[in-house]
N, CA, C and O atoms as a DFTB+ gen file, in Angstrom:
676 C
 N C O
     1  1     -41.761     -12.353     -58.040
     2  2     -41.308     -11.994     -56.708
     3  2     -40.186     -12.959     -56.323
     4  3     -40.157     -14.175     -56.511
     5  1     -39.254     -12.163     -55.736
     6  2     -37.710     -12.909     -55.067
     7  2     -37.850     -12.512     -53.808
     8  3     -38.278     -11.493     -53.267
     9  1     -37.284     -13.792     -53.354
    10  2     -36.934     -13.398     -51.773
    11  2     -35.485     -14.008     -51.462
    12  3     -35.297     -15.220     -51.558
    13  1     -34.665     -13.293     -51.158
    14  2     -33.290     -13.725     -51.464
    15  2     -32.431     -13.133     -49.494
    16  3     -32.610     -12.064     -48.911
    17  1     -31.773     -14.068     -49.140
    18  2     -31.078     -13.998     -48.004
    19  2     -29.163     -13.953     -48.572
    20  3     -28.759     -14.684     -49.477
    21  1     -28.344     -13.068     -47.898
    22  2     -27.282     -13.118     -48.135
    23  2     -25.884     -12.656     -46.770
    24  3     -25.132     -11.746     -46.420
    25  1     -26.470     -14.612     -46.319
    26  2     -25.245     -14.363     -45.399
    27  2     -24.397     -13.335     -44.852
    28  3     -23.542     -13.153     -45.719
    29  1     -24.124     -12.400     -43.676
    30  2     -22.975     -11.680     -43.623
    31  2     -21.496     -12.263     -44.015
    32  3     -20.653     -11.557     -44.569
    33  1     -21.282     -13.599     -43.673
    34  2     -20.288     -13.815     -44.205
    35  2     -20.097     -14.891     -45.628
    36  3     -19.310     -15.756     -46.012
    37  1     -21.203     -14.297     -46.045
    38  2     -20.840     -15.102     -47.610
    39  2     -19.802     -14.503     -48.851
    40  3     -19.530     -13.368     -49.245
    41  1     -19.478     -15.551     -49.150
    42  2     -18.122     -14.652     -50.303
    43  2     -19.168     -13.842     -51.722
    44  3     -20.382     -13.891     -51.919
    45  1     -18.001     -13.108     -52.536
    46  2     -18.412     -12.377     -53.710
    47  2     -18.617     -13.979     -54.813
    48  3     -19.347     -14.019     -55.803
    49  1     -18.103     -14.691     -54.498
    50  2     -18.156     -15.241     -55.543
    51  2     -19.886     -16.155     -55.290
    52  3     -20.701     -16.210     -56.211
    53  1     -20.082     -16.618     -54.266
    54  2     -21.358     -17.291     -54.378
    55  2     -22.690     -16.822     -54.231
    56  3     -23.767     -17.418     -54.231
    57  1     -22.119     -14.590     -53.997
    58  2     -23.392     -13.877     -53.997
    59  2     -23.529     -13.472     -55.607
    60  3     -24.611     -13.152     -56.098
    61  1     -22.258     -13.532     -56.379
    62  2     -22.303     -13.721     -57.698
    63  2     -23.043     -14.687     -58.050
    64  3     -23.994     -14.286     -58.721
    65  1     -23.017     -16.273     -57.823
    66  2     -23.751     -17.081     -58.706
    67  2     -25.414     -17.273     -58.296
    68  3     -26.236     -18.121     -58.648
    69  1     -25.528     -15.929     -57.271
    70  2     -26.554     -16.751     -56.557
    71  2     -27.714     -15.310     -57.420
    72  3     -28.855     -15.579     -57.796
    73  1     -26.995     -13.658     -57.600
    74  2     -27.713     -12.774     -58.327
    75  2     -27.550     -13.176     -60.010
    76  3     -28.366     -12.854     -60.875
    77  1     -26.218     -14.002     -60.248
    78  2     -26.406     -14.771     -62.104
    79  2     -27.873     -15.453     -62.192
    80  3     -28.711     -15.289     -63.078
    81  1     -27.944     -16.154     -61.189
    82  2     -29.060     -17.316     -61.658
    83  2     -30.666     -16.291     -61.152
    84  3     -31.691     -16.513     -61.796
    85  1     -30.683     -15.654     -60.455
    86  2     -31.734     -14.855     -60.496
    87  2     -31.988     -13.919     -61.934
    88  3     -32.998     -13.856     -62.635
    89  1     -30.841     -13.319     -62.059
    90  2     -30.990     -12.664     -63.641
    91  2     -31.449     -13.547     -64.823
    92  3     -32.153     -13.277     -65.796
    93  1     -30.961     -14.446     -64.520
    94  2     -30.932     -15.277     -65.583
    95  2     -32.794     -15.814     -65.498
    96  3     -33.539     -15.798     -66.478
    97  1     -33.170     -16.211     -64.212
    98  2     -34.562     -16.180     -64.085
    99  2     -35.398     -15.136     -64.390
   100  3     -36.376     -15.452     -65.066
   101  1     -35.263     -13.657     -63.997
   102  2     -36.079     -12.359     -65.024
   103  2     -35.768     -12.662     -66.445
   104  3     -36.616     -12.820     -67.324
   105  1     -34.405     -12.735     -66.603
   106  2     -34.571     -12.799     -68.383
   107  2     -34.965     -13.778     -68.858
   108  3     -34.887     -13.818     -70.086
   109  1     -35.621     -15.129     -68.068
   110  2     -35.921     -15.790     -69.223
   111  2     -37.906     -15.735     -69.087
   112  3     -38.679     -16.589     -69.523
   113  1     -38.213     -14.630     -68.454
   114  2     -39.857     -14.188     -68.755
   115  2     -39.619     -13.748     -69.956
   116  3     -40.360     -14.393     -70.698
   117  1     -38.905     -12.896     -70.659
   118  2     -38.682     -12.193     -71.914
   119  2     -39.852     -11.832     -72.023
   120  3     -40.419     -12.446     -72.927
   121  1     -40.708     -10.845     -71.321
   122  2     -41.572     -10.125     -71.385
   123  2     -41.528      -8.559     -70.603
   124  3     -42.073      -8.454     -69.505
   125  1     -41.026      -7.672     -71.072
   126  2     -40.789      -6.174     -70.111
   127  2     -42.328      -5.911     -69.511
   128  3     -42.514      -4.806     -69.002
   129  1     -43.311      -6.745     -69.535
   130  2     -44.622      -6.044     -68.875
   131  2     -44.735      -6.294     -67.339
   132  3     -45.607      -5.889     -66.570
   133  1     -43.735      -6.993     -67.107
   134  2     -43.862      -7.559     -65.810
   135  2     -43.142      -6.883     -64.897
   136  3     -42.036      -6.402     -65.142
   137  1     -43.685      -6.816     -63.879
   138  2     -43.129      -5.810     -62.342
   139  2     -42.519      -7.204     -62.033
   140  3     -42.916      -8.364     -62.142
   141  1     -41.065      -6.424     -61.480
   142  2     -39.974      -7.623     -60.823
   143  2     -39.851      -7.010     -59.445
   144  3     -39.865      -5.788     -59.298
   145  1     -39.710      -7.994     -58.268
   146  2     -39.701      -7.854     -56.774
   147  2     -38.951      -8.426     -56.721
   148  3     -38.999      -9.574     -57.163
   149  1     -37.428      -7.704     -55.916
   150  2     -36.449      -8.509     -55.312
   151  2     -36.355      -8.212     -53.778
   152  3     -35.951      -7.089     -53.478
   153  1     -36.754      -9.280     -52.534
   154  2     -36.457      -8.645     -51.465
   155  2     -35.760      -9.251     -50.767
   156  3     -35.537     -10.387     -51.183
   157  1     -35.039      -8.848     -49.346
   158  2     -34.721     -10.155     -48.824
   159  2     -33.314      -9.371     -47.749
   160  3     -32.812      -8.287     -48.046
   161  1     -32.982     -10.019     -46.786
   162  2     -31.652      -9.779     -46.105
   163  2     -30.733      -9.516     -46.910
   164  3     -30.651     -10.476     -47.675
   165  1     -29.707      -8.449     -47.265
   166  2     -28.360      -8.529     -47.993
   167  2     -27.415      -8.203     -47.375
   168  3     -26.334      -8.318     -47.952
   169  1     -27.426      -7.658     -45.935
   170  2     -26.437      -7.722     -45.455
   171  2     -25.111      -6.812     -45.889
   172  3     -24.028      -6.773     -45.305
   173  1     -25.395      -6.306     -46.729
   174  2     -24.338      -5.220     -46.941
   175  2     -24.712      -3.698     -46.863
   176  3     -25.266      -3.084     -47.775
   177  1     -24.317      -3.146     -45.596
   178  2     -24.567      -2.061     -45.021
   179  2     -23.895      -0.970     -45.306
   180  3     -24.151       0.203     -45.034
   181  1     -22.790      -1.565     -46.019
   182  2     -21.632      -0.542     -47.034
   183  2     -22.262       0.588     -47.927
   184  3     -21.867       1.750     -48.023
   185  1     -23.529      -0.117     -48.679
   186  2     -24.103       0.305     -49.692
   187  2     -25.050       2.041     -49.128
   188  3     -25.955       2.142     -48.300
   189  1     -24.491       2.982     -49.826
   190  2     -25.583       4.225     -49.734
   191  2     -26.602       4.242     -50.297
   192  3     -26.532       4.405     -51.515
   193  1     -27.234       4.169     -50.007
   194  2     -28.724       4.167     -50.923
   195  2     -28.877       5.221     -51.583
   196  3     -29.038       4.951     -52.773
   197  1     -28.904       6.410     -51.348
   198  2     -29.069       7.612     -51.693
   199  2     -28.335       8.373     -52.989
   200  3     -28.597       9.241     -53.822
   201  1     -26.994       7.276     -52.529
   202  2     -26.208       7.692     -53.988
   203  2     -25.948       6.753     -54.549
   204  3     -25.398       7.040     -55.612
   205  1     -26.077       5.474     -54.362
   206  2     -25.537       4.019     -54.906
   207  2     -24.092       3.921     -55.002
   208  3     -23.524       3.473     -55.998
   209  1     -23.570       4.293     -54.084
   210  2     -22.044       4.060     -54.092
   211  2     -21.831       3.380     -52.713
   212  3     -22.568       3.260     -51.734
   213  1     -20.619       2.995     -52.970
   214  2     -20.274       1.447     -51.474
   215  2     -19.028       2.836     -50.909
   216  3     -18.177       3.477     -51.527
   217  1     -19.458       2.834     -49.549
   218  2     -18.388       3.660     -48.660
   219  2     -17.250       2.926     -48.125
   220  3     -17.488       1.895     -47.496
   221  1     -16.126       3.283     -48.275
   222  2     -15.195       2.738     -47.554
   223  2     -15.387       2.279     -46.370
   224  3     -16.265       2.637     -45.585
   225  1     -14.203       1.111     -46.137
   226  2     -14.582       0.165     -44.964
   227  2     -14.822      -1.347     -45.491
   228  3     -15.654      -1.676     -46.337
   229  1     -13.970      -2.145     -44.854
   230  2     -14.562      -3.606     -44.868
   231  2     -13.862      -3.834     -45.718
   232  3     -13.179      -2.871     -46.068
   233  1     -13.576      -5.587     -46.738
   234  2     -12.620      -6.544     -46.983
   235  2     -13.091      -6.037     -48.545
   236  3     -14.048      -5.373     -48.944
   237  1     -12.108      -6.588     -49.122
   238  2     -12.661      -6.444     -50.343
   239  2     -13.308      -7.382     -51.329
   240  3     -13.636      -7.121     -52.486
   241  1     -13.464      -8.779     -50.523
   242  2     -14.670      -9.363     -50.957
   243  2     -15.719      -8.818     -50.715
   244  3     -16.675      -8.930     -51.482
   245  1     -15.784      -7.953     -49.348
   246  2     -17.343      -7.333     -49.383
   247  2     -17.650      -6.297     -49.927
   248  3     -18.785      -5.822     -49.876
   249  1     -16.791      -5.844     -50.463
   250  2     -17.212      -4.486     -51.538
   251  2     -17.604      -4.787     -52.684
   252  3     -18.635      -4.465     -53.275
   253  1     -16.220      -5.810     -53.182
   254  2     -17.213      -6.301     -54.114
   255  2     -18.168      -6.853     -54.709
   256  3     -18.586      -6.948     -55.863
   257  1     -18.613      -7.429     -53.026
   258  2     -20.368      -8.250     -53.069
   259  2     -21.502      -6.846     -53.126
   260  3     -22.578      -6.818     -53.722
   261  1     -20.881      -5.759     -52.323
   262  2     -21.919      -4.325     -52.696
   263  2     -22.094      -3.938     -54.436
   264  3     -23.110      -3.833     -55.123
   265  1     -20.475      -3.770     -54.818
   266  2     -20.736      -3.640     -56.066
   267  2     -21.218      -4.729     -57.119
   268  3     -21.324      -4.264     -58.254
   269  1     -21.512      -5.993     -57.001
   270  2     -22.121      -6.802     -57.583
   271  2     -23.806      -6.582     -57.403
   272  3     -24.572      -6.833     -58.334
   273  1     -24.136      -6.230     -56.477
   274  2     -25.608      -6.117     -56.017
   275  2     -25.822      -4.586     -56.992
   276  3     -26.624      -4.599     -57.926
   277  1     -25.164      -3.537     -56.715
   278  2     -25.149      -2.433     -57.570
   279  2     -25.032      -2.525     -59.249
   280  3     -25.487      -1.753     -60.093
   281  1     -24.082      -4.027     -59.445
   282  2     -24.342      -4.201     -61.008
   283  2     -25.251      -4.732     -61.315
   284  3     -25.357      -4.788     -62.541
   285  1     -26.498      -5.467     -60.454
   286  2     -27.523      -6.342     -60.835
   287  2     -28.807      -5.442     -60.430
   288  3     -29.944      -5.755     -60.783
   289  1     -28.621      -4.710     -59.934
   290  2     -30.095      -3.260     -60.055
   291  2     -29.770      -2.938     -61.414
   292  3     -30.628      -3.259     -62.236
   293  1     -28.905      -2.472     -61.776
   294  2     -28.607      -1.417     -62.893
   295  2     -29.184      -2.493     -64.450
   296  3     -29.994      -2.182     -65.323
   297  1     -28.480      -3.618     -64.306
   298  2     -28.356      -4.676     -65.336
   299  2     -30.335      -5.034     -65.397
   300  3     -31.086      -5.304     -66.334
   301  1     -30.478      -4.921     -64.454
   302  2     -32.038      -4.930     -64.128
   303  2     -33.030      -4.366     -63.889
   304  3     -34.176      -4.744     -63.646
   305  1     -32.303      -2.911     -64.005
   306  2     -33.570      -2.058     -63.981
   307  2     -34.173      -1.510     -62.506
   308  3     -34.998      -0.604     -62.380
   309  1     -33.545      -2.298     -61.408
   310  2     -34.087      -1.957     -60.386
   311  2     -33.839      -0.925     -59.103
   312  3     -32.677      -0.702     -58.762
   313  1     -34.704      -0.438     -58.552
   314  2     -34.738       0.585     -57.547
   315  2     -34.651      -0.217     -56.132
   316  3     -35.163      -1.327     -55.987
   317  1     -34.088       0.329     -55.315
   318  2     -33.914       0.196     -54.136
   319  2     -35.252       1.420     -53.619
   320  3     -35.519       2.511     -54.125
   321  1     -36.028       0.565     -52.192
   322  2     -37.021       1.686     -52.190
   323  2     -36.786       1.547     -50.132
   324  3     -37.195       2.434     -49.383
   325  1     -36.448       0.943     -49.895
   326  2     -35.928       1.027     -47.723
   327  2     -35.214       1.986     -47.579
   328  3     -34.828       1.895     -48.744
   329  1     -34.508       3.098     -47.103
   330  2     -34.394       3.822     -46.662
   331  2     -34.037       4.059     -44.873
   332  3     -33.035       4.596     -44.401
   333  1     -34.943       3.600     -44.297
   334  2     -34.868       3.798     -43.069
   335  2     -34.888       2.633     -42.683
   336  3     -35.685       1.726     -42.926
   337  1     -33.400       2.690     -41.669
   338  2     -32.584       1.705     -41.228
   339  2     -33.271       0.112     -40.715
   340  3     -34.212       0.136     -39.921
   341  1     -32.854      -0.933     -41.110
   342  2     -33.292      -2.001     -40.696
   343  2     -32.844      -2.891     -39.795
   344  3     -33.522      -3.845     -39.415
   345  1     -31.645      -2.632     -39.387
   346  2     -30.753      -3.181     -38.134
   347  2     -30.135      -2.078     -37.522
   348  3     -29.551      -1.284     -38.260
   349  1     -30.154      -1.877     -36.285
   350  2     -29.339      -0.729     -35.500
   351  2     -29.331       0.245     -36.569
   352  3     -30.338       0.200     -37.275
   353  1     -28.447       1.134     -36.888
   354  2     -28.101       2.149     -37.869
   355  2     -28.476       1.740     -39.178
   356  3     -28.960       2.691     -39.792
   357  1     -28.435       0.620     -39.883
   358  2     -27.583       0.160     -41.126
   359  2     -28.945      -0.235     -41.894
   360  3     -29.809      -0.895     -41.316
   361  1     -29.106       0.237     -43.330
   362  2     -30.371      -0.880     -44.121
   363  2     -29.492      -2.255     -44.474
   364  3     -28.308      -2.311     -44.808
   365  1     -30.154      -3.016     -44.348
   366  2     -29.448      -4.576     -44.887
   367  2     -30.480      -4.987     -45.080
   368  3     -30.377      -5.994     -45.781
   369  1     -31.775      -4.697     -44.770
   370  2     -33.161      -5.331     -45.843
   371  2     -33.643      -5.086     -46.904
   372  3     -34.662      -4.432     -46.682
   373  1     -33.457      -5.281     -48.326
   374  2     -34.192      -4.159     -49.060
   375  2     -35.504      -4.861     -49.727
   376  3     -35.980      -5.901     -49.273
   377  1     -36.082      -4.112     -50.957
   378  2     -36.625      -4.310     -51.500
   379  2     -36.852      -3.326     -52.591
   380  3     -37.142      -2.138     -52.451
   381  1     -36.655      -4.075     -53.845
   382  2     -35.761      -3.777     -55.054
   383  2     -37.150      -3.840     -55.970
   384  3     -38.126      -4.419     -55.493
   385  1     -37.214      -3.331     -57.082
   386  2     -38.125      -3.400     -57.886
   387  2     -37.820      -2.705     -59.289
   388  3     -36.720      -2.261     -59.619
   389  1     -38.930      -2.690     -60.021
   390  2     -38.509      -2.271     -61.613
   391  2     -39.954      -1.109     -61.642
   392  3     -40.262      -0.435     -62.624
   393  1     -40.380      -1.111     -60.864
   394  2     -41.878      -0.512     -61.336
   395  2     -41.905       0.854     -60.067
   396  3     -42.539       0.834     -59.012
   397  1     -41.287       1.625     -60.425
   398  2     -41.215       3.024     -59.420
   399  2     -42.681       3.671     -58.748
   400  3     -42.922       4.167     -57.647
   401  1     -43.341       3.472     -59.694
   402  2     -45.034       3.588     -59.525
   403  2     -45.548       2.390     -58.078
   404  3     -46.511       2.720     -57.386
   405  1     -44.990       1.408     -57.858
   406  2     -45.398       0.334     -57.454
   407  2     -45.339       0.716     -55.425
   408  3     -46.266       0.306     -54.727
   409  1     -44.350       1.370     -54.898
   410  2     -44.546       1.484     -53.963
   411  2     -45.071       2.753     -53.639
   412  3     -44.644       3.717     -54.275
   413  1     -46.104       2.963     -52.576
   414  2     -46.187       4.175     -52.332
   415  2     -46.015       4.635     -50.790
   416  3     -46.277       5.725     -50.283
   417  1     -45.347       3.133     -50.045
   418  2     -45.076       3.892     -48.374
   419  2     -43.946       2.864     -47.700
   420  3     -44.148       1.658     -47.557
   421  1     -42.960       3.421     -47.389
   422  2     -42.256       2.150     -46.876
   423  2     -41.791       2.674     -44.991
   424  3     -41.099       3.642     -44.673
   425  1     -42.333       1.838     -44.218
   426  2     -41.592       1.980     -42.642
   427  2     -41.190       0.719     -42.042
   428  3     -41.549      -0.433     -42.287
   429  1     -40.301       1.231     -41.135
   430  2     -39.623       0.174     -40.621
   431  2     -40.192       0.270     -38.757
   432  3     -40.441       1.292     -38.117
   433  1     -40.238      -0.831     -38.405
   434  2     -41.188      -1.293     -36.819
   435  2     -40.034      -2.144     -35.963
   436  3     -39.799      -3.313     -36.269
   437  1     -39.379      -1.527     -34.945
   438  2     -38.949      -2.310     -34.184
   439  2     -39.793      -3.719     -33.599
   440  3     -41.015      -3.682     -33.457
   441  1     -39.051      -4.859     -33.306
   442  2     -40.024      -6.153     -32.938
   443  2     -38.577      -6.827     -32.172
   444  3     -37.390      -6.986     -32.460
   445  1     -39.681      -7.151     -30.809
   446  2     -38.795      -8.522     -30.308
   447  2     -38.625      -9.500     -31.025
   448  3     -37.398      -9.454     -31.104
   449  1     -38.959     -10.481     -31.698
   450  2     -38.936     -10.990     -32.789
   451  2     -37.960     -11.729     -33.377
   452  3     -37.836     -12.887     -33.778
   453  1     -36.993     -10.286     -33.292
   454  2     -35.995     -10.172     -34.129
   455  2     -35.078      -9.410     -33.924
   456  3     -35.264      -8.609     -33.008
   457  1     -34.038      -9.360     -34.507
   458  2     -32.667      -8.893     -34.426
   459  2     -33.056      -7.120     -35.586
   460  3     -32.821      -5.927     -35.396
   461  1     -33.716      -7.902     -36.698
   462  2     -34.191      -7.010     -37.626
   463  2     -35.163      -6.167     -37.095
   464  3     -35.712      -6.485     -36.040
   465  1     -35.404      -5.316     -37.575
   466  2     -36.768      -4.575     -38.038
   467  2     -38.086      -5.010     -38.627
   468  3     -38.065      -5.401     -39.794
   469  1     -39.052      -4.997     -38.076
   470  2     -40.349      -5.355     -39.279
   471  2     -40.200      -4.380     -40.356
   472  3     -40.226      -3.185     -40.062
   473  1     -40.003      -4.851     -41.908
   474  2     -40.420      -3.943     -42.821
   475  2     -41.666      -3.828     -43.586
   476  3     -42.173      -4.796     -44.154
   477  1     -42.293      -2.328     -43.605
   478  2     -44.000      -2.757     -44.078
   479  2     -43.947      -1.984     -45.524
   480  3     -43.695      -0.815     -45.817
   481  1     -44.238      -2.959     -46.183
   482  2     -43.696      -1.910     -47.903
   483  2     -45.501      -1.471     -48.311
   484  3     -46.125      -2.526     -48.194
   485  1     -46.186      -0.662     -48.604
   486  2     -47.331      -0.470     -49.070
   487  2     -47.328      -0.009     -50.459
   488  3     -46.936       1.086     -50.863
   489  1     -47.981      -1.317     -51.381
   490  2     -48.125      -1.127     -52.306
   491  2     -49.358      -0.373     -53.291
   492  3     -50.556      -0.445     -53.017
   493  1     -48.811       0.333     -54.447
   494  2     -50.208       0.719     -55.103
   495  2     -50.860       0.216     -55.321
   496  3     -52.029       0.510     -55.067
   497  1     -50.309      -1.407     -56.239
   498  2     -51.581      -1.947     -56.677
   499  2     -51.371      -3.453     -55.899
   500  3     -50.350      -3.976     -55.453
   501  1     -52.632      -3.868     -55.929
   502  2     -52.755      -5.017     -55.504
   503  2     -52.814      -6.281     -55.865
   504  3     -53.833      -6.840     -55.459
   505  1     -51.955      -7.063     -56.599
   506  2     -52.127      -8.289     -58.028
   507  2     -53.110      -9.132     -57.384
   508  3     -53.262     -10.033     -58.209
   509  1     -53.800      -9.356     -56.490
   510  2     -54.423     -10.612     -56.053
   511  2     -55.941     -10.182     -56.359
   512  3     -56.836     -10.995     -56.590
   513  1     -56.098      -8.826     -56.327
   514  2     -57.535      -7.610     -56.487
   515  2     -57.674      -7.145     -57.947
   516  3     -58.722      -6.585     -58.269
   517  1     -56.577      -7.355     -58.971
   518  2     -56.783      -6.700     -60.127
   519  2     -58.265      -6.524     -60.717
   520  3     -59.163      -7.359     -60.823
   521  1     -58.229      -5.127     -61.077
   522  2     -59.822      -5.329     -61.729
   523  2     -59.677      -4.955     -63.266
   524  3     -58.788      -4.254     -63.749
   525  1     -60.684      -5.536     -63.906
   526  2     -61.201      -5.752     -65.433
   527  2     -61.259      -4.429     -65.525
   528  3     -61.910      -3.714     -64.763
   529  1     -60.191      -3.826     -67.004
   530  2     -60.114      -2.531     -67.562
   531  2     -61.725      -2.406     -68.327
   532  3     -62.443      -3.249     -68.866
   533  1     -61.820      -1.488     -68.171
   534  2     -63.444      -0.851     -68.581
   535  2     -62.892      -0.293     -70.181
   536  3     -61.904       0.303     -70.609
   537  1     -63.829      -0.723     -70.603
   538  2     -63.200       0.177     -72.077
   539  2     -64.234       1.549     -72.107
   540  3     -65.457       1.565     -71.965
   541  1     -63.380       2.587     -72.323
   542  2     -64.136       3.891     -72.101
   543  2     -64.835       4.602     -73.253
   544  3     -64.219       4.746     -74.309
   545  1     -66.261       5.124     -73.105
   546  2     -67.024       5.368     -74.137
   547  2     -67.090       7.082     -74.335
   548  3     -67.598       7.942     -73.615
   549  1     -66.396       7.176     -75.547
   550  2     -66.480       8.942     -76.004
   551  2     -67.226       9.686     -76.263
   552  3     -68.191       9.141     -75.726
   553  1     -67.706      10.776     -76.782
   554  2     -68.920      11.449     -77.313
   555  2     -68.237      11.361     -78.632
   556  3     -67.118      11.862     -78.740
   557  1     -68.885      10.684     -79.800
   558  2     -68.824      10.879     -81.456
   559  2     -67.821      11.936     -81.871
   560  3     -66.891      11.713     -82.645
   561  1     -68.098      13.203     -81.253
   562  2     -67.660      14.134     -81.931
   563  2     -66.128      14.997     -81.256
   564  3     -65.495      16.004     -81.571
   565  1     -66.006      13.786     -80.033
   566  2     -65.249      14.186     -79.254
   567  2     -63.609      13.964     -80.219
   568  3     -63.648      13.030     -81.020
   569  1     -62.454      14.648     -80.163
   570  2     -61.165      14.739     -80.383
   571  2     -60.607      12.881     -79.899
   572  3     -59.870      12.308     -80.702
   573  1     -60.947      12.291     -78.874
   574  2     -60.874      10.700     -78.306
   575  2     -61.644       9.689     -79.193
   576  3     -61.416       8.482     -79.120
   577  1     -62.685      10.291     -80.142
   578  2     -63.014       9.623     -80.766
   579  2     -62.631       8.558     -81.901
   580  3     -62.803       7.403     -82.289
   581  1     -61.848      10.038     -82.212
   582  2     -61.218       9.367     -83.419
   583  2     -60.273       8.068     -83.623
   584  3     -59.632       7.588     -82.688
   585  1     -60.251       7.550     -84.930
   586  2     -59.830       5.806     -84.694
   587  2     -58.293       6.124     -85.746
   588  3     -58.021       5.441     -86.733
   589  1     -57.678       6.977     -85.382
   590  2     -56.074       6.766     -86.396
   591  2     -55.680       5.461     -87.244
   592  3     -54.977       5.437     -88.255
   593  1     -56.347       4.295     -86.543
   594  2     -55.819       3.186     -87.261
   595  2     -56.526       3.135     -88.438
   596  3     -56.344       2.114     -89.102
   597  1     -57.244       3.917     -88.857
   598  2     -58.011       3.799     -90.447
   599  2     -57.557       4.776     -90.857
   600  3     -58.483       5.201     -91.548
   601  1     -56.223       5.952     -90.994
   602  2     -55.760       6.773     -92.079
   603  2     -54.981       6.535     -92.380
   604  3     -54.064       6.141     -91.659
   605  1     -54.936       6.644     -93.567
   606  2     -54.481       6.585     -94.681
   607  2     -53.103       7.472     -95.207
   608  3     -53.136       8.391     -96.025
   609  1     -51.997       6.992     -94.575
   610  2     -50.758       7.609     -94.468
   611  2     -50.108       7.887     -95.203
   612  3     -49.321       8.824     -95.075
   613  1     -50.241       6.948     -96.545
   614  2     -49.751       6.520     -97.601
   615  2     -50.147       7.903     -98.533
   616  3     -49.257       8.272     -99.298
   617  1     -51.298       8.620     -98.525
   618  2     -51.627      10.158     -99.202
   619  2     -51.593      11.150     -98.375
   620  3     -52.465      12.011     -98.495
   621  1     -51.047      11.221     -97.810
   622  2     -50.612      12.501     -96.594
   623  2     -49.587      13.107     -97.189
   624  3     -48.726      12.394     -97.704
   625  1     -49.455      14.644     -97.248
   626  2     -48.540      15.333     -98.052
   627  2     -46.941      14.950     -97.533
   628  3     -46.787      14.653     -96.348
   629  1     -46.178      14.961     -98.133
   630  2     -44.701      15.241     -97.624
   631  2     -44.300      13.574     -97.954
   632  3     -43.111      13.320     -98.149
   633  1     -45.650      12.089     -98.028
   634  2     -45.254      11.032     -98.106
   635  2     -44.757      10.504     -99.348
   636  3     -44.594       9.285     -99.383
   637  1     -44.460      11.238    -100.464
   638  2     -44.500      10.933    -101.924
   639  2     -43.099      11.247    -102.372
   640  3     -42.446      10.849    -103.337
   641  1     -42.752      12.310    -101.110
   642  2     -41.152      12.837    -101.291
   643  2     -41.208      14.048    -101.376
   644  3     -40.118      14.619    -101.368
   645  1     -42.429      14.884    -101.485
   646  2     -42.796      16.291    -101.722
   647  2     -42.474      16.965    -100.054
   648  3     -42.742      16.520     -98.938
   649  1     -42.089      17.669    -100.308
   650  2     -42.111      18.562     -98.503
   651  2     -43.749      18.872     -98.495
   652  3     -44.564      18.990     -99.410
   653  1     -43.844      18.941     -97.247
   654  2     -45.420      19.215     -96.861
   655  2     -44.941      20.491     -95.970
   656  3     -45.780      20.936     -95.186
   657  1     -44.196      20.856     -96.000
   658  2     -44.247      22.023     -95.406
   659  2     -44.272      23.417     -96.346
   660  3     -43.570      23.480     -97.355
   661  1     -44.990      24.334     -96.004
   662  2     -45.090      25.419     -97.265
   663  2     -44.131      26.934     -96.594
   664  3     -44.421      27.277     -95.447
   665  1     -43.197      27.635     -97.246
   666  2     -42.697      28.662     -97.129
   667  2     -43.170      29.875     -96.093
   668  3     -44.304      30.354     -96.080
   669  1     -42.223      30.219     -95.345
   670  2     -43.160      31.272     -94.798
   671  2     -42.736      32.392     -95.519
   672  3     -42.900      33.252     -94.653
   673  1     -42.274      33.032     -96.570
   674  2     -41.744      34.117     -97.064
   675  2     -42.568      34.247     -98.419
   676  3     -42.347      35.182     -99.188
């Protein structure tokens, strides 16, 4: 899990070193089993969600801080899942992920609070609740039964160089 803030007026170049060194932190799990969470203020309201393209308007350091954020989902695998607006009109909160399965409700809550929106992301699963996989018991004769890792591949027709397929004519 990331939680990442990005200045409205921060340049492309230090929202560059600031999504390098996060990448550089997923890639060095070097494990694809892991659900990645990126969330946090980004401040770039340019960005469509819907189509992932940056709309005209604004400097072109800030476009190209949209399209840097757009090269580091892609480079990473990740989904944008907010939708409904988090400041006045505009999303600038998101929350990014690799595991599409992982959210299943996202709303946004006006609050004095804040300038922002409360965002409430509801997840499927719960990492703090995980429960112990059950290993599941078949009937003998059932089709699930069977254990593939004991045949014998090596005498299976077609493996010798012979076609195993026979003529239909």
């Amino acid at each position: 899990v990331v939680v990442l803030y990005r200045p409205p007026n921060a340049t492309a170049s230090s929202f560059s070193s600031l999504l390098s060194f996060t990448s550089a932190c997923i890639k060095s799990v070097d494990d694809d089993s892991y659900d990645i969470i990126v969330m946090g203020d980004f401040n770039l309201p340019a960005i469509d969600w819907e189509t992932n393209l940056v709309k005209s308007g604004g400097s072109s350091d800030f476009i190209q801080s949209c399209n840097i954020l757009l090269k580091f989902n892609s480079d990473n695998f990740l989904n944008q899942y907010v939708s409904c607006p988090t400041r006045g009109n505009n999303v600038l909160d998101l929350f990014l992920t690799n595991n599409s399965r992982l959210v299943s409700n996202v709303k946004s809550t006006t609050t004095s609070m804040s300038d922002h929106n409360i965002i409430d992301i509801m997840l499927a699963w719960n990492p703090l609740c995980a429960e112990k996989s059950k290993v599941p018991t078949f009937d003998e004769n059932s089709f699930r039964s069977l254990d593939f890792s004991k045949t014998d591949l090596d005498h299976l027709p077609g493996r010798d160089g012979h076609s195993a397929l026979i003529p239909l004519l």
